[in-house]
C-alpha positions in Angstrom: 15.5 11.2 -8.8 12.9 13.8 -7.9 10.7 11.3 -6.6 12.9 10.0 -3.9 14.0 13.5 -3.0 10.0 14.5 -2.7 9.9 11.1 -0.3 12.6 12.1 1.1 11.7 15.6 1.8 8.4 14.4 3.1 10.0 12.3 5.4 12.1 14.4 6.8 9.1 16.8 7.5 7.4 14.2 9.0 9.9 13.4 11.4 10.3 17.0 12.4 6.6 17.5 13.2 6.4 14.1 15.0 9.8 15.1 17.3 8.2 18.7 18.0 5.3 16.9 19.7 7.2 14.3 21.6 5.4 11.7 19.7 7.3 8.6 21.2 6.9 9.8 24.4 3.5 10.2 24.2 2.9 6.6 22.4 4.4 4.7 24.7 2.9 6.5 28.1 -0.1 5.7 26.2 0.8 2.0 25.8 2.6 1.5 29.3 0.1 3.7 31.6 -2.5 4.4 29.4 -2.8 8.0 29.8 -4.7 9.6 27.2 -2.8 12.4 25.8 -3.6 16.2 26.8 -5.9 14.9 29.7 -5.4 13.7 32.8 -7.7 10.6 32.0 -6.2 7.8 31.5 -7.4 4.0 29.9 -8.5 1.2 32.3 -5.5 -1.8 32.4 -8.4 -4.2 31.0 -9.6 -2.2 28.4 -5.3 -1.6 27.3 -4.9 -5.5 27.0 -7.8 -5.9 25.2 -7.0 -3.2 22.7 -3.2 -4.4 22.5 -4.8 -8.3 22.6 -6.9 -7.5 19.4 -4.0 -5.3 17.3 -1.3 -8.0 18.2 -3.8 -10.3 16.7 -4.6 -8.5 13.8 -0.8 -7.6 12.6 -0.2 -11.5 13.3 -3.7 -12.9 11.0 -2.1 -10.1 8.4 1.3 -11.0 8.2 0.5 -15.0 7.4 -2.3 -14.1 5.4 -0.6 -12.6 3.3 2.2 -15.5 3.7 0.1 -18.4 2.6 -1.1 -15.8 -0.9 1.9 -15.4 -1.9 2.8 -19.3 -1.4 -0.4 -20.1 -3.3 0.7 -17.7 -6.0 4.2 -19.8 -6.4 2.3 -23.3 -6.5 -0.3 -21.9 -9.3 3.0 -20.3 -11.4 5.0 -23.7 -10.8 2.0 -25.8 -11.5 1.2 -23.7 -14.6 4.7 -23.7 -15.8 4.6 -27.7 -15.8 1.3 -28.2 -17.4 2.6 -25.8 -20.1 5.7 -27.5 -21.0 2.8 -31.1 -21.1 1.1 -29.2 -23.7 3.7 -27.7 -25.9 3.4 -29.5 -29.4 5.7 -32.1 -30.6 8.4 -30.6 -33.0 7.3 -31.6 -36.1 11.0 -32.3 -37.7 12.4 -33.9 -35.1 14.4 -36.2 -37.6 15.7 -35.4 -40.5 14.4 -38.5 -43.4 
């Protein structure tokens, strides 16, 4: 219980500091306009869809990455589990004489 109130806690302050700077505000005038934050500089439109290009790209290769591990984990733990039951000894009184 103290755990999830710590995370919660942390959380919470998190969210507090993150509204007092206008944080989604900022992040998506960065990603619309490119404006760099607390200048009046701003990101070319070629250099923004290269950087969103290559991020998109990235979350994508990561998400079916990790997809196709965890499908070859289930094939190796199904293939184990029937070569186990193959090799599992005969029961040595199957019949009573």
């Amino acid at each position: 219980m103290r755990k999830a109130i710590n995370i919660f806690t942390l959380l919470f302050f998190i969210w507090l500091v993150l509204s007092a700077i206008d944080f989604p505000s900022i992040l998506l005038s960065f990603l619309i306009i490119g404006a760099i934050p607390g200048t009046n500089a701003s990101v070319s439109p070629t250099v923004m869809l290269v950087v969103t290009s290559l991020s998109g790209a990235y979350i994508i290769f990561e998400i079916l990455s990790s997809r196709v591990i965890t499908v070859r984990r289930i094939r190796e733990h199904l293939v184990n589990l029937a070569t186990r039951r193959e090799r599992l000894p005969l029961r040595r009184f199957s019949r009573v004489i």
